[in-house]
C-alpha positions in Angstrom: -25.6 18.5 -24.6 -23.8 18.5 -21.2 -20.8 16.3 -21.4 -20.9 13.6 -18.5 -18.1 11.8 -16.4 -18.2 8.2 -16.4 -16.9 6.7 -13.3 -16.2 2.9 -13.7 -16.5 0.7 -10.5 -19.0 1.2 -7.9 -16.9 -0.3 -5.3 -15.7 2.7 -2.0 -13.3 4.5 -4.5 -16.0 4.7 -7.5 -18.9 5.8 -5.0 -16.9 8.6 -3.3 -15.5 9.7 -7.0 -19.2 9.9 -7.5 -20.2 12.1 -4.5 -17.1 14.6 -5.5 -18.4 15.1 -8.9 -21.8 15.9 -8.2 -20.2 18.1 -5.3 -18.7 19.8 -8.4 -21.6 19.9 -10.6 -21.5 17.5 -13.2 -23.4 15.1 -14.6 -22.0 11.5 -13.6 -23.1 8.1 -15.3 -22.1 5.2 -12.6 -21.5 2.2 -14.5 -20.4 -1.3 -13.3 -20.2 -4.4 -15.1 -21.6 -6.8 -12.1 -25.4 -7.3 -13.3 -26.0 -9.1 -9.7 -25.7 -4.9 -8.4 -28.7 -3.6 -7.5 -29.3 -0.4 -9.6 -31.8 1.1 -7.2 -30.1 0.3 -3.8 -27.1 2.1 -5.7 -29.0 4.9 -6.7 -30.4 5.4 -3.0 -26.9 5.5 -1.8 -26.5 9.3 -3.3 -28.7 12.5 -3.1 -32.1 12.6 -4.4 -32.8 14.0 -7.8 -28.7 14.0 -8.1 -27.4 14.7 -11.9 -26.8 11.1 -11.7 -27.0 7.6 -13.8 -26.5 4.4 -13.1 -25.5 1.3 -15.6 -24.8 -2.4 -15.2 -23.6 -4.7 -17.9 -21.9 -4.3 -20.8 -20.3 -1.5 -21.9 -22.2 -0.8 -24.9 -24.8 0.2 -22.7 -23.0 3.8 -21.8 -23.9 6.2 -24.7 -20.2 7.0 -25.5 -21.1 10.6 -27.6 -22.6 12.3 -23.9 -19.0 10.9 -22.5 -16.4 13.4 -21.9 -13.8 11.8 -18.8 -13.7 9.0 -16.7 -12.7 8.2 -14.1 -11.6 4.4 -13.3 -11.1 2.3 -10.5 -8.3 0.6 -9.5 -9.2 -2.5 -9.6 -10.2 -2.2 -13.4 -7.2 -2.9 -15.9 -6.7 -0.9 -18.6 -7.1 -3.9 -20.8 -10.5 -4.4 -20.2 -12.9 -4.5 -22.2 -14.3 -1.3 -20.4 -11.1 0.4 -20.7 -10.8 -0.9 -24.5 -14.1 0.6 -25.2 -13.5 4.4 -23.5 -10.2 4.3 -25.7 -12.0 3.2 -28.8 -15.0 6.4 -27.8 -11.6 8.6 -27.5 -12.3 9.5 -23.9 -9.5 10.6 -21.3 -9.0 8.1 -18.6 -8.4 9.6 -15.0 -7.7 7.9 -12.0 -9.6 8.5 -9.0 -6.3 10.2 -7.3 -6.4 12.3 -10.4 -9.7 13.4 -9.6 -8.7 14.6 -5.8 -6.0 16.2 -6.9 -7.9 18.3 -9.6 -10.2 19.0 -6.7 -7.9 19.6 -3.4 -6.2 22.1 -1.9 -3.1 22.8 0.0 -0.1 20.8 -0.1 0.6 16.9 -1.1 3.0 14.5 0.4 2.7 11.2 -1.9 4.2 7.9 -0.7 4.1 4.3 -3.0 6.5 1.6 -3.0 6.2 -2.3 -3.2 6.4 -2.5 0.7 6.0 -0.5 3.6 3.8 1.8 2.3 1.0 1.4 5.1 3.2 1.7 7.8 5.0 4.9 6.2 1.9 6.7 5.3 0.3 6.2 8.8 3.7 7.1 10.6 4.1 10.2 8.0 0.6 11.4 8.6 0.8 11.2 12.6 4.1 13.5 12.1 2.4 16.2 10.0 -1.0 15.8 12.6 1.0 16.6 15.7 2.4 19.7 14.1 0.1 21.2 11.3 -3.9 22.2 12.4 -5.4 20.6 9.3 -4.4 16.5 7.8 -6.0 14.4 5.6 -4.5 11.0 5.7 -5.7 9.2 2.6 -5.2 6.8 -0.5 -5.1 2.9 -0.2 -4.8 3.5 3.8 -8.5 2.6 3.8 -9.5 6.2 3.3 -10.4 7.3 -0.6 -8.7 10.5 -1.2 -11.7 11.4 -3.5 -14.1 11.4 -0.1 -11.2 14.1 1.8 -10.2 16.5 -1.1 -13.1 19.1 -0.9 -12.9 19.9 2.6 -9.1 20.6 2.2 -7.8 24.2 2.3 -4.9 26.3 1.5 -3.3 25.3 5.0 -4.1 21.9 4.7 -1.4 18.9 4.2 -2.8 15.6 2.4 -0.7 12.6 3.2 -1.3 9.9 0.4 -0.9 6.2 0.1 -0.7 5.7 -3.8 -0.7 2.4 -5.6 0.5 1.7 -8.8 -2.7 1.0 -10.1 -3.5 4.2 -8.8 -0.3 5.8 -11.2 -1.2 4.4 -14.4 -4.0 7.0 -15.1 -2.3 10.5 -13.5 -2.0 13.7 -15.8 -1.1 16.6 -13.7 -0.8 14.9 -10.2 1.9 16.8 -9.1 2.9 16.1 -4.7 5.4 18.5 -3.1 7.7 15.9 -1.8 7.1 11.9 -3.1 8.6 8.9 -1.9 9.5 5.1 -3.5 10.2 3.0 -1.0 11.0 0.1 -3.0 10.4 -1.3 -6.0 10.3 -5.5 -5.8 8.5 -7.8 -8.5 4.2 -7.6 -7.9 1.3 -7.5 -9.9 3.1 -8.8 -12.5 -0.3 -10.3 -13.7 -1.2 -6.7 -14.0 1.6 -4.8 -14.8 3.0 -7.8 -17.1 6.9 -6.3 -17.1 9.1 -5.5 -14.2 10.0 -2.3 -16.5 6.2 -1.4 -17.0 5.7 -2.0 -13.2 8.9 0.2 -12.5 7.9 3.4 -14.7 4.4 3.3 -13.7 5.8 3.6 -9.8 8.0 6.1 -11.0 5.3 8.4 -12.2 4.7 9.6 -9.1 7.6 12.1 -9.6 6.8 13.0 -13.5 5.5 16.5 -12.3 7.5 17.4 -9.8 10.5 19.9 -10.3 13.6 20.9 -8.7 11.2 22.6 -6.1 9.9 19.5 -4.6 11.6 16.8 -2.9 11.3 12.8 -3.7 12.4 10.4 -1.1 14.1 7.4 -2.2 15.9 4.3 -1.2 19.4 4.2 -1.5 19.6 -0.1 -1.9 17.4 -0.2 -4.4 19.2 -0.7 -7.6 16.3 0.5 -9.6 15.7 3.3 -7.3 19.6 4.3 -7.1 19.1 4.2 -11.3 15.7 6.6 -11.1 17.5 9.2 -8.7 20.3 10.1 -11.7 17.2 11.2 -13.8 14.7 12.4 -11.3 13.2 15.7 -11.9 12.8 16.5 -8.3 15.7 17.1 -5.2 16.1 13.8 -3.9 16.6 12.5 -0.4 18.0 9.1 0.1 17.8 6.5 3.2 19.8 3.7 3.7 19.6 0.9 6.6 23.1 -0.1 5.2 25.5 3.0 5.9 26.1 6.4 4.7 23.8 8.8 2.2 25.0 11.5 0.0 22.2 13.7 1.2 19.3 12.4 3.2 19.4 9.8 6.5 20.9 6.3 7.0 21.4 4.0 9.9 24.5 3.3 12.1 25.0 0.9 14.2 21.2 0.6 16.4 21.0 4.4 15.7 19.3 7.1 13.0 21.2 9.8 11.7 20.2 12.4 9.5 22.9 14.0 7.0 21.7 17.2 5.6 23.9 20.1 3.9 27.3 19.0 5.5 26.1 18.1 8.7 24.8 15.4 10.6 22.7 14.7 13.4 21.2 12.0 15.1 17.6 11.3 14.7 16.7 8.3 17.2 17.8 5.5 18.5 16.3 2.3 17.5 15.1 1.3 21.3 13.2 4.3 21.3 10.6 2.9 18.7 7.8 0.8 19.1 8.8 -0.9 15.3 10.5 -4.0 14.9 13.1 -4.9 11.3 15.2 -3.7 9.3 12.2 -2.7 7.0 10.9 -0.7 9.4 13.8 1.6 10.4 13.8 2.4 6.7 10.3 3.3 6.6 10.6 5.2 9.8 13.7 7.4 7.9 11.7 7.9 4.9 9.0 9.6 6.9 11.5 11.6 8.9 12.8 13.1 5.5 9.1 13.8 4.4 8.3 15.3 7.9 11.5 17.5 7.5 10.8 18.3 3.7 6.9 19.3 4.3 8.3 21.7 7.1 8.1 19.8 10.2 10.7 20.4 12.9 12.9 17.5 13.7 12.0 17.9 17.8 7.8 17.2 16.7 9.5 14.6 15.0 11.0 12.9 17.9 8.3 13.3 19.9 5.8 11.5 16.8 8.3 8.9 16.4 8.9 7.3 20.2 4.4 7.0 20.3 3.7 5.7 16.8 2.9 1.8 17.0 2.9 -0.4 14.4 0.3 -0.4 11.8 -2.7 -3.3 12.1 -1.8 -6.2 9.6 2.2 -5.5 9.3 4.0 -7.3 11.7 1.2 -6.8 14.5 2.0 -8.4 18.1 -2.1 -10.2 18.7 -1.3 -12.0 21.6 1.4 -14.4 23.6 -0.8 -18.1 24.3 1.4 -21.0 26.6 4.6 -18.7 26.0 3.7 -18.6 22.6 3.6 -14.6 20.5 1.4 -14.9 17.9 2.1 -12.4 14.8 -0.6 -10.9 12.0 1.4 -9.8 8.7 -1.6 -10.6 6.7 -0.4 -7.2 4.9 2.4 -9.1 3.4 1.1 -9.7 0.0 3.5 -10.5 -1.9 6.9 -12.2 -1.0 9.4 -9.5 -0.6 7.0 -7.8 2.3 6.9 -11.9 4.3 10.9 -11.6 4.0 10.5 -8.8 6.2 8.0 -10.7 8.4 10.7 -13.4 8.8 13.2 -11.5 9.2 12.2 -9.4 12.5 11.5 -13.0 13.8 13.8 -13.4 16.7 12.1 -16.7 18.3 11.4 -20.4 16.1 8.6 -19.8 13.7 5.6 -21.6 12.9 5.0 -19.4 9.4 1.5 -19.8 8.1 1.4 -18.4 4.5 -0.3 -18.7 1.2 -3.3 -17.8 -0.8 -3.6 -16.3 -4.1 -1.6 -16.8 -7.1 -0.3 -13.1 -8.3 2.4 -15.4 -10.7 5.1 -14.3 -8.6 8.1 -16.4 -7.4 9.0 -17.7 -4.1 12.3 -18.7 -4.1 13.5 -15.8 -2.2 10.9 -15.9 0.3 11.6 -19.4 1.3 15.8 -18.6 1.5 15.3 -16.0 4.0 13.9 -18.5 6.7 17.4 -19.3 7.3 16.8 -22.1 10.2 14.1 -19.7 11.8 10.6 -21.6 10.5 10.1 -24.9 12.4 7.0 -25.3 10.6 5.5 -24.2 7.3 1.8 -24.6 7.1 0.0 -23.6 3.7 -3.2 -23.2 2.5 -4.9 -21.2 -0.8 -4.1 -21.9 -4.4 -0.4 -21.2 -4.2 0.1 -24.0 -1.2 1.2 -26.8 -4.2 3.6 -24.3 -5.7 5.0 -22.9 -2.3 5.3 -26.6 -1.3 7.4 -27.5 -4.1 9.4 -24.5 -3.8 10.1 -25.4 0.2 11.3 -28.9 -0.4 14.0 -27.6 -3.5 15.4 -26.1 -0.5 15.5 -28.3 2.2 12.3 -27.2 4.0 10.3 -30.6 4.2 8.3 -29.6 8.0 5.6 -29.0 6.0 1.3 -29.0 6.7 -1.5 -28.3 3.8 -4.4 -26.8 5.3 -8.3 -25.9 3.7 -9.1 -22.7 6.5 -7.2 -19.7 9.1 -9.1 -21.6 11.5 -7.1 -24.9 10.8 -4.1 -23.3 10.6 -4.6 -21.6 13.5 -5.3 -24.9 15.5 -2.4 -26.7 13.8 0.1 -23.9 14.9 -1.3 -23.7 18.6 -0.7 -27.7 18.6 2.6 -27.5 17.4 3.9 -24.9 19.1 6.0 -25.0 22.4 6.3 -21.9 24.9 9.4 -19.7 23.5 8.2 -20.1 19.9 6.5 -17.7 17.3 3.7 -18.3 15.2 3.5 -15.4 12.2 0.5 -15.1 9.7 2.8 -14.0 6.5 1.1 -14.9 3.5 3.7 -13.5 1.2 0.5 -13.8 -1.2 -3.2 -11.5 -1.5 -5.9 -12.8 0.1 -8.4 -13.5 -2.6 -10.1 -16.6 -3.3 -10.7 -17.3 0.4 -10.5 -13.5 1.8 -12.2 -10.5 0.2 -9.1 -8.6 1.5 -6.0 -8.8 3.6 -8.1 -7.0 6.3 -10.6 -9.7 6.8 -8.1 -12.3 6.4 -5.8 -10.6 9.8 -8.7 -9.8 11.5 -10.2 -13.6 10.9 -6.7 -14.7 12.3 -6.5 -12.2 15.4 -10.1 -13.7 16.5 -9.1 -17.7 16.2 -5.7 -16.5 18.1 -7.6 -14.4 20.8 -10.5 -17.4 21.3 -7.5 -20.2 21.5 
């Protein structure tokens, strides 16, 4: 019997994991645990008389002796019952950037981190696309690498936005140059450990060798541990002074420091980024660029036009002398500290929203005198509330909706102040994403 591919989730990544395997000939069974799915509507959605199955419920339902691979979502934990039972059947477990990568051609520049990695991916993939004839940008960007990798070629360079989600389930994924921008504590519901969180972000370098290049950050501890053992050539960037080998910041300028020599890159002024965080990011793409083959002129030249990615620190509008601010990519706290910190006017900081069981503490120190105003809303509000007022922040407003907030921080403001949307939390339980939750903020800002 022919030996199908299960492919668990039939969100955007499952779908387009689907239409690559039938590209390739196989026999796919679509399975998704959400009985409220409508099989037929999800059936339709794929070529007529396509090698394909579709099952919703439990998974006894998938006949386990006709599986052979599959291929999960990210958004399915591997202690699910799903991934419990293709464990128990003895079936490998892929991840859909597994799958591209099996699949695609041409080189791979890979980029993950806790923070950042938006903004790097974007910035890395404009660099490569003003120089090179063929780029895929693609990964948690917003566009599934599995939906790109066949209509790559030998010439082609795949930029690639990988979670760690994304990591626990790779084999052979093996990018030519890599990055870790950061590691800081997240989806510690997920990951349970800071350790388990750390290797699994480390994996994106387990098949690289000393022919490939991984990018790291020189002022992350954990990071500054990795580089000892990494098997790659690494490049480090550092916002705080002087690499071994890679590019650092001096003063309000970039400087590259390559093989004995050193040369600047840009100087901040000429960017349209703001932060500390985003100097780093911009060096970390410069090193990629460099690696991959890019000249350092293109470079220049991709630099001074990039903008700022939507949701990170994204100018909206300025209402009665006030700039309003969407960071709904902020997700976590480390990423609002960022959001904070480029804040050069008094802040009215809107934040909260799911619980991920991370801490705050650090989130809330970095307002140092900056946030006149702290309005909350989403399950963590209580928690972040409590967390404010151990520390002296008592300017505080609970609120049940953006467009409350939104009203609140438009009738507390004064011309000369700053109202940022930082979460420093996800966006589920009142957003389905961090998308939807900016783009619901940009609208109330842009009707005030």
């Amino acid at each position: 019997m022919k030996q199908s591919v299960l492919v668990a989730g039939a969100g955007i990544s499952g779908k387009n994991a689907v239409k690559l395997l039938l590209e390739q000939g196989k026999s796919v069974i679509l399975y998704d645990g959400d009985t409220s799915r409508d099989r037929e509507a999800l059936l339709g959605e794929f070529q007529e008389g396509a090698d394909l199955r579709v099952l919703l419920g439990e998974p006894d339902l998938v006949p386990w002796q006709e599986v052979g691979l599959c291929v999960i979502s990210p958004g399915i934990p591997l202690d699910s019952p799903l991934a419990e039972a293709v464990k128990a059947a003895g079936v490998p477990i892929w991840s859909e950037i597994e799958l591209a990568y099996s699949v695609a051609k041409g080189r791979l520049i890979a980029i993950t981190g806790t923070n950042g990695k938006t903004t790097t991916t974007a910035l890395t993939g404009e660099i490569c696309q003003d120089y090179f004839e063929s780029v895929f940008v693609v990964g948690n960007i917003g566009n599934a690498y599995t939906k790109e990798a066949g209509k790559t070629t030998e010439k082609s360079v795949t930029v690639a936005e990988i979670s760690s989600f994304q990591l626990e389930t790779v084999h052979d994924f093996h990018p030519q140059v890599s990055a870790i921008l950061n590691i800081t504590p997240d989806h510690l519901n997920r990951h349970k450990t800071m350790e388990c969180y750390t290797q699994v972000k480390e994996d994106i370098a387990r098949n690289q060798t000393k022919d490939d290049v991984c990018v790291l950050n020189y002022e992350d501890a954990r990071l500054k541990a990795f580089g000892e053992v990494c098997p790659a050539k690494v490049l480090w960037f550092s916002s705080a002074g002087p690499v071994p080998e890679g590019a650092f910041m001096k003063g309000e300028e970039l400087w590259l420091h390559l093989e004995g020599k050193e040369e600047k890159i840009v100087d901040i002024h000429e960017l349209n980024l703001l932060g500390k965080h985003n100097y780093e990011n911009v060096m970390a793409a410069v090193l990629m660029g460099l690696s991959i083959g890019v000249p350092l002129e293109s470079i220049r030249k991709s630099l001074r036009k990039f903008k700022a990615v939507e949701h990170r620190i994204e100018f909206v509008a300025e209402k009665n002398g006030v700039a309003y601010y969407n960071d709904s990519k902020a997700t976590n706290p480390d990423a609002a500290i960022q959001g904070i910190r480029a804040m050069v006017r008094p802040t009215i900081l809107i934040g909260g929203g799911y619980d991920k069981g991370g801490e705050f503490d650090d989130w809330i120190q970095a307002f140092d005198g900056k946030v006149k105003l702290l309005i909350l809303m989403g399950a963590t509000a209580e928690r972040i509330e409590a967390t404010a007022r151990k520390y002296g922040v008592t300017e505080i407003l609970t609120v049940n909706s953006m467009e409350e907030a939104v009203q609140e921080a438009a009738g507390c403001s004064e011309p000369g102040d700053a109202v940022l949307l930082s979460p420093a939390c996800a966006s589920w339980g009142m957003f389905p994403n961090y998308e939807v939750r900016g783009r619901d903020f940009k609208a109330l800002v842009h009707a005030l």
